[in-house]
C-alpha positions in Angstrom: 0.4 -6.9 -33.7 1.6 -10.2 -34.2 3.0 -10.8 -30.6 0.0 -9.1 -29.5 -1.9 -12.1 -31.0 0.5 -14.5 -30.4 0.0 -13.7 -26.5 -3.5 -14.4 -26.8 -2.7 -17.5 -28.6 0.1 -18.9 -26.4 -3.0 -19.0 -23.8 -5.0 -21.1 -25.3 -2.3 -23.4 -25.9 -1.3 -23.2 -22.5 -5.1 -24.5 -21.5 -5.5 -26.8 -24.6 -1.8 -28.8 -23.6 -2.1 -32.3 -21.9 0.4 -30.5 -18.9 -1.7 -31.1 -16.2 -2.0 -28.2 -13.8 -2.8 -28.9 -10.1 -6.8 -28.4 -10.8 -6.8 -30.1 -14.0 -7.1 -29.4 -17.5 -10.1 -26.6 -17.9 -12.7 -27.8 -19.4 -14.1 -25.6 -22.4 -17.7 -26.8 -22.1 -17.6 -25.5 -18.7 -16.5 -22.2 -19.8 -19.3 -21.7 -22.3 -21.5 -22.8 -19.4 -20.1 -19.9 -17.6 -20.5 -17.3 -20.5 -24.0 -18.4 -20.3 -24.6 -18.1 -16.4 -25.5 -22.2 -16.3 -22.4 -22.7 -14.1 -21.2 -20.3 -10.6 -18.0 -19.3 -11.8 -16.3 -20.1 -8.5 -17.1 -23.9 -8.8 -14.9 -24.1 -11.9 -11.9 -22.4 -10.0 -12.0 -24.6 -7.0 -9.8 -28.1 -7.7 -10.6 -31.0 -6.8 -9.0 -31.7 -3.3 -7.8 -35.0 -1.2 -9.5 -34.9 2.2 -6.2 -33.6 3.5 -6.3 -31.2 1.6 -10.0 -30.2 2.1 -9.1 -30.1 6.4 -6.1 -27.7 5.3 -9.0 -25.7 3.6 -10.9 -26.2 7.0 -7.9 -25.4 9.1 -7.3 -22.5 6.8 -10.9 -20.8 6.8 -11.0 -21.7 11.1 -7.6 -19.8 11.3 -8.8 -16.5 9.5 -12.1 -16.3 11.2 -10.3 -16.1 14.4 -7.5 -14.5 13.6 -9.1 -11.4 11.4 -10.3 -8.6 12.7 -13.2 -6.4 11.5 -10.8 -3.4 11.1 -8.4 -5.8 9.2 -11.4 -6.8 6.8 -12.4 -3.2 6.6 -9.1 -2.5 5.6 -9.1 -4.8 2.8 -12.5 -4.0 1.8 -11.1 -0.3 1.2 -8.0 -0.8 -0.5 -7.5 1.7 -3.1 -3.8 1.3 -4.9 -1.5 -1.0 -6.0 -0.4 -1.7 -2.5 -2.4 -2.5 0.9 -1.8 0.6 3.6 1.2 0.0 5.8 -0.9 -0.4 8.9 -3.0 -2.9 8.1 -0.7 -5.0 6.1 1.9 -5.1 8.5 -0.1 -5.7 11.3 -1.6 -8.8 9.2 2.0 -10.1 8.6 2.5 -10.1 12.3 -0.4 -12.0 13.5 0.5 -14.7 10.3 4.1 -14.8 11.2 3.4 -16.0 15.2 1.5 -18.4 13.2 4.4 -19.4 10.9 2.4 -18.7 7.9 4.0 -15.5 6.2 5.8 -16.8 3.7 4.1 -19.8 2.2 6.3 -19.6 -0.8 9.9 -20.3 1.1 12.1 -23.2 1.7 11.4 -24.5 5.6 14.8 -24.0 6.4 14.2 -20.2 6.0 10.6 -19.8 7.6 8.4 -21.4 4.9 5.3 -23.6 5.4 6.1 -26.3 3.9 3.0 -26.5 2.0 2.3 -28.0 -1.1 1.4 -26.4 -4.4 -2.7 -27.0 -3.6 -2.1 -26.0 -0.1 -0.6 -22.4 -1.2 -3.2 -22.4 -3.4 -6.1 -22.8 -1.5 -4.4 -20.4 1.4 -4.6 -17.1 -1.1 -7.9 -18.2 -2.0 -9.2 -18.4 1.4 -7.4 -15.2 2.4 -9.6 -13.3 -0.8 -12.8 -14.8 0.1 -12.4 -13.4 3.8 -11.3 -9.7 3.2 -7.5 -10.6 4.7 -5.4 -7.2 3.5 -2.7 -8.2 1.4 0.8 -8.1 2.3 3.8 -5.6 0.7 5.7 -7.7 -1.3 9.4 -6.2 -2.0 10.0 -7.8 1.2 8.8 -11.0 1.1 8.0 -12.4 -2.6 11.2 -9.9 -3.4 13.9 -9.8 -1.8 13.6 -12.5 0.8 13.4 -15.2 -2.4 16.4 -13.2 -4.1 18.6 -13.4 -0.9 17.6 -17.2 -0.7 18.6 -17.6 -4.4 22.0 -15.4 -4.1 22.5 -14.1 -0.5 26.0 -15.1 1.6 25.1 -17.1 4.4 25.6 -14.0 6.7 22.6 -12.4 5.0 20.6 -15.1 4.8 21.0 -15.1 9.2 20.6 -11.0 9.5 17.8 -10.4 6.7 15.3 -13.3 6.0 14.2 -13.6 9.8 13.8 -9.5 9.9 11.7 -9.9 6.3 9.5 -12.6 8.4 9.2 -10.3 11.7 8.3 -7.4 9.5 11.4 -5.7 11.3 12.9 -4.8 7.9 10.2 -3.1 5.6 12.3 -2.9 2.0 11.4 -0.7 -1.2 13.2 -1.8 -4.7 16.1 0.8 -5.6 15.8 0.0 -9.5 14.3 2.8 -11.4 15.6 6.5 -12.3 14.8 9.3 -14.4 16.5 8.4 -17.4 16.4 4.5 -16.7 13.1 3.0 -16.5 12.4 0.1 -19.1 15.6 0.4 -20.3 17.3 -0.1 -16.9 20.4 -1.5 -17.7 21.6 2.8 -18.5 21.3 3.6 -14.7 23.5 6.2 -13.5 23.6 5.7 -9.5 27.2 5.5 -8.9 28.9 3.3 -6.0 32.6 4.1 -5.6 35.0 1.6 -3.9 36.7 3.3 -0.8 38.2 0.8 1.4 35.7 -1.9 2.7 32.7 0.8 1.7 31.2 2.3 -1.6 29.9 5.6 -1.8 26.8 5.8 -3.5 25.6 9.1 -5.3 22.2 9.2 -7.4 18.9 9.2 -7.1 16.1 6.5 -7.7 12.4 7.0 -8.6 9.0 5.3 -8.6 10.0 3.9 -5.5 7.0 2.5 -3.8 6.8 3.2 0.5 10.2 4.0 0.2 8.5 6.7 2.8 8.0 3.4 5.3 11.0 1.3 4.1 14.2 1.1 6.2 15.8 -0.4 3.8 16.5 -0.7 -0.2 17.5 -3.1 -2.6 19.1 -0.9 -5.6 20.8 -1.7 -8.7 24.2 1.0 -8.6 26.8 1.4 -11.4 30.6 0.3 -10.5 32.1 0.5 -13.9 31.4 2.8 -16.3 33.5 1.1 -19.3 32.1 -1.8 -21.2 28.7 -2.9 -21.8 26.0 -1.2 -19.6 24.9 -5.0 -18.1 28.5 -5.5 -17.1 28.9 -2.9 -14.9 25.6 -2.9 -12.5 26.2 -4.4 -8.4 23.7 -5.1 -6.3 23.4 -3.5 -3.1 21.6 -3.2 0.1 21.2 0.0 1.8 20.0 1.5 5.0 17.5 3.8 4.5 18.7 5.4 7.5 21.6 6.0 6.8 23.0 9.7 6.4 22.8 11.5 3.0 19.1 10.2 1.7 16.4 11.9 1.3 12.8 10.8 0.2 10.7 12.8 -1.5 6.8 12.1 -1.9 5.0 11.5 -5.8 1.4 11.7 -5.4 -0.6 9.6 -8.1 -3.6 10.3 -10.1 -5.7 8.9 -7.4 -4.0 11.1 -4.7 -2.6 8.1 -3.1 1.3 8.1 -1.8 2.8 5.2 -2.3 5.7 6.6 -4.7 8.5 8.2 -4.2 11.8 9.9 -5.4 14.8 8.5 -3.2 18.3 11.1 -3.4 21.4 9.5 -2.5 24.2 11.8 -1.5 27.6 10.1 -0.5 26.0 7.4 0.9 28.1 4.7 2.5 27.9 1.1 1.8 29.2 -2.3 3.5 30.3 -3.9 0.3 29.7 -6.3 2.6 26.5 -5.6 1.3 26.5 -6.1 -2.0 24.9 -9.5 -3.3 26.6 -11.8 -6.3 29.8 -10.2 -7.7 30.8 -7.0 -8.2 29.7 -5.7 -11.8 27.2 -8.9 -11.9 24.2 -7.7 -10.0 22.6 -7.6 -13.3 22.0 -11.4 -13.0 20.8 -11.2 -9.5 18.3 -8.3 -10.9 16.9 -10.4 -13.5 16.5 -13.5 -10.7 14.2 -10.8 -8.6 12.2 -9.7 -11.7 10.8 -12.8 -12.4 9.4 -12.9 -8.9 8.1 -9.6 -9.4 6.7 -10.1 -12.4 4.7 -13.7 -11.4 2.0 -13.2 -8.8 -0.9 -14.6 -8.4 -2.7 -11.7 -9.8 -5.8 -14.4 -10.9 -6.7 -14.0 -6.7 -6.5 -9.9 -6.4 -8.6 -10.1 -10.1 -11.2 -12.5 -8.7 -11.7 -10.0 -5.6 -12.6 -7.2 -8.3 -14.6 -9.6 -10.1 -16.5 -10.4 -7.4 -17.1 -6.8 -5.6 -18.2 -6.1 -9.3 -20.7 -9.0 -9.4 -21.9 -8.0 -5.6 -22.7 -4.1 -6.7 -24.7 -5.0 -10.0 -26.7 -7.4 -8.2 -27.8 -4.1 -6.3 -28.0 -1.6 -9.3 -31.3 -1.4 -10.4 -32.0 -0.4 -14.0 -35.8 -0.2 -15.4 -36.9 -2.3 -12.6 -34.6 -4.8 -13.1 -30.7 -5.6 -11.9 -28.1 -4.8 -13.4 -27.0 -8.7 -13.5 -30.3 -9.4 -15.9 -28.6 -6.9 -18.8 -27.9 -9.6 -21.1 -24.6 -7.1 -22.4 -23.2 -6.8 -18.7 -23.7 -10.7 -18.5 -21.7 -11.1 -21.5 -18.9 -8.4 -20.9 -18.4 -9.9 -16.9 -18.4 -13.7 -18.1 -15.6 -12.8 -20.3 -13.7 -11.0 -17.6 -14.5 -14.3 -15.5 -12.9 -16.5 -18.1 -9.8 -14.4 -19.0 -9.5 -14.8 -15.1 -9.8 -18.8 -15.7 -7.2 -18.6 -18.0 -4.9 -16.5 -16.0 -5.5 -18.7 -13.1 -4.7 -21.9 -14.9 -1.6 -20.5 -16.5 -0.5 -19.5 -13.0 -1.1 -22.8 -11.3 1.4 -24.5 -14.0 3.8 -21.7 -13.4 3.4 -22.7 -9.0 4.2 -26.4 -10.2 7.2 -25.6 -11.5 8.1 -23.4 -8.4 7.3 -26.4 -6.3 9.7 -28.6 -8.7 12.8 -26.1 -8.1 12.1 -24.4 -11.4 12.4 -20.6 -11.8 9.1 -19.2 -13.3 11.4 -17.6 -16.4 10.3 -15.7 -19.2 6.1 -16.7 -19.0 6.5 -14.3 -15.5 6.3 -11.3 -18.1 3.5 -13.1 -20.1 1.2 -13.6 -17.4 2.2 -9.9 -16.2 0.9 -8.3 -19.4 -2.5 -10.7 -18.6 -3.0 -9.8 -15.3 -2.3 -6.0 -15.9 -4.5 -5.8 -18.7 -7.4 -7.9 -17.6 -7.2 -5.9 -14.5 -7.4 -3.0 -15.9 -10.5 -4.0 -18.2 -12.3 -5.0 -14.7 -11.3 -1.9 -13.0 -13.1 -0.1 -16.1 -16.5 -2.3 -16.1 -16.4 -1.8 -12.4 -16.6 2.1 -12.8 -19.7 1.5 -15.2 -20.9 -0.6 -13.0 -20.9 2.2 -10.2 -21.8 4.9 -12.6 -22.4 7.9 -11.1 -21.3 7.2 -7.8 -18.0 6.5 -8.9 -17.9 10.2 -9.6 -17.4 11.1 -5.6 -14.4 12.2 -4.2 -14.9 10.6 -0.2 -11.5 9.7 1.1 -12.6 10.4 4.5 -15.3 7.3 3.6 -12.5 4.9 3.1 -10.9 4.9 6.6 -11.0 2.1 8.6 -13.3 2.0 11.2 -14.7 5.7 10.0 -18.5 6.2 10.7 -19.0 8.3 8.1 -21.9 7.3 5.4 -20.6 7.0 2.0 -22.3 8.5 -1.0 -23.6 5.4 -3.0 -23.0 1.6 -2.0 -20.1 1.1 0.1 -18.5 -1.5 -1.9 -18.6 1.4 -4.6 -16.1 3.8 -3.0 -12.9 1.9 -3.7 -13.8 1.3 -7.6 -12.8 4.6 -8.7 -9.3 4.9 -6.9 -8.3 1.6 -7.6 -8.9 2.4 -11.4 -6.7 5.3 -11.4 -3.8 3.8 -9.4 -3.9 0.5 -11.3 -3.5 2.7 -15.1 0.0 2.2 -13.9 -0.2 -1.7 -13.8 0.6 -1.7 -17.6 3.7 0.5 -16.4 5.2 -0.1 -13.5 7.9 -2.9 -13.1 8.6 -2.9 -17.5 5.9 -1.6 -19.3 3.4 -3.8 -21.0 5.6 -3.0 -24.7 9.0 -4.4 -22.8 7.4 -7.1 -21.4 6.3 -7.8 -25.1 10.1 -7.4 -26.5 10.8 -10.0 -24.0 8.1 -13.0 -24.7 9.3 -12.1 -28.5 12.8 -12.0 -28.0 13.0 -15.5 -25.3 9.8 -17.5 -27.1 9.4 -16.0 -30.5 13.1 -15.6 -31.0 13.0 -12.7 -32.6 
């Protein structure tokens, strides 16, 4: 319990601090403004921009209302798991990549925008506000930062302009059955034969492995020692011969997971990224890009589709929005989403001054998941009953079909189910603890 409170209290610190964050310190009578309804939450998210930087916002919104289709927005609008259908997403990558705006995040030498912290900024909040789908990230907040962090020049010229294309689709090779949060006991085994290895085992959880051609994967080269010291880092064809992929369906009858069986599966070891037996430090690079997002922008969409639907909930005559207790419980979603948000912008300054986001990447993971998952759950009261219908033909893009209950209701229930497994997936919430103990607490 007591890193459970210290997590809650290293937020407030993070918000009370003189660091300035690229909107500002927050300010606290603000926030019990919001708790009230005296201020619109949004106003308090937005920063206060340069005219340059309020024509980029210009530029920005101009950009997606001409660039963003209505089965695009549709698409978005019906998202129901972790990750945004391969269709839509990809297809949404394309049309931002002739525009040189897929991966805001990266150097210019390697495709980037050259935008500024704000600039990103304002770009994912823009994107939310017009229903853009979101884009799979083990290719481009993944792997294409962790071959720009420890990729040989010849991988950097085949892979990072294939991530940007969308030619290359990757899935993450991490997980197995007997090696989830405790990773470092993988089993896969890569044999050196000649300029090859040959890779047997299996990996699992692996999301749209199903779509991937090809996988980043942690694989065992030495089985003496400690169980760090023997891990390399690979990258594998998914097409190559002797894998199979095998579908897991979730709770919410959604496939993005998979189990991925490697049989005598050959490898360039030309390949391999970072030194053999030291791809654990090239895992633990990539993990702290998995674990930051900006999770404060997918949150605000929830919190918003939320405050849309109980503005059209009618109970005794009245909205939902005029409960006094729904008030309360979705201003303190809308804060906790503050909080997250500001935490986030200090973490994109660093970014932006060469800095690795480090160990707060698994604080503001536990934040995000949880937080989301308390959204996802007032959502589904918010729906009530007609969260209850199962209507997956009523969330296809484009469909004509009329759904049972609001429309913006039909995603609330699927989204709740897949995202139980936010406080999972990637190091479970209890791991991410151990860590934030172990690197801040030093315990």
């Amino acid at each position: 319990m007591g890193v459970l409170r210290y997590v809650s209290r290293i937020s407030t610190r993070f918000l009370n601090s003189q660091h300035k964050t690229a909107g500002g310190p927050v300010n606290f009578q603000s926030v019990g403004n919001v708790a009230r309804g005296l201020v619109p939450y949004d106003r308090l998210t937005n920063m206060t921009l340069s005219p340059e930087d309020e024509a980029f916002r210009a530029e920005v919104r101009c950009f997606l209302d001409g660039a963003l289709t209505d089965p695009l927005r549709d698409a978005a609008r019906k998202r129901t798991s972790l990750w945004q259908d391969i269709g839509s997403s990809m297809a949404w990558q394309r049309i931002l990549h002739a525009k040189g705006w897929a991966a805001p995040d990266w150097p210019v030498e390697y495709g980037g925008t050259g935008w500024s912290l704000v600039q990103r900024y304002i770009f994912a909040q823009e994107c939310v506000r017009a229903d853009a789908p979101s884009l799979i990230p083990m290719s481009l907040r993944m792997c294409g930062p962790m071959l720009i962090g420890y990729g040989t020049d010849a991988q950097k010229a085949r892979y990072l302009p294939r991530i940007l294309s969308g030619e290359d689709i990757w899935c993450q090779g991490y997980s197995e059955p007997g090696a989830g949060s405790d990773l470092a006991s993988l089993n896969t085994l890569a044999v050196a034969e000649g300029d090859d290895y040959i890779v047997n085992g299996t990996k699992i959880w692996t999301s749209y492995a199903q779509h991937a051609n090809m996988m980043f994967a942690l694989v065992r080269t030495e089985t003496s020692g400690k169980k760090q010291e023997g891990i390399s880092f690979l990258l594998i064809d998914m097409t190559a011969p002797g894998i199979t992929v095998r579908p897991i369906i979730n709770i919410a009858g959604n496939h993005e997971l998979n189990q991925v069986f490697l049989e005598d599966v050959r490898v360039s070891q030309a390949n391999r990224v970072g030194d053999e037996n030291d791809g654990w430090s090239v895992a633990k690079y990539l993990l702290e890009f998995e674990r930051f997002s900006m999770g404060s922008v997918e949150l605000r969409r929830t919190l918003d589709r939320i405050e849309g639907l109980a503005g059209q909930t009618r109970t005794g005559g009245a909205s939902l929005m005029d409960e006094p207790d729904f008030r309360q419980r979705l201003a303190r979603l809308k804060i906790d989403a503050m909080t997250l948000e500001a935490e986030e912008q200090r973490v994109l300054a660093n970014l932006s001054a060469g800095k690795r986001p480090g160990t707060v990447s698994s604080l503001l993971r536990v934040q995000h998941s949880e937080t989301q998952q308390r959204a996802d759950t007032l959502g589904i009261e918010t729906a009530a009953y007609y969260a209850a219908p199962y209507q997956p033909e009523a969330l296809e893009v484009g469909v004509n079909q009329q759904p049972v209950g609001p429309e913006d209701a039909i995603a609330l229930m699927p989204m709740y189910l897949s995202n139980r497994m936010k406080t999972i997936a990637g190091g479970s919430a209890e791991i991410q603890r151990n860590i934030i103990a172990k690197a801040i607490l030093g315990l």
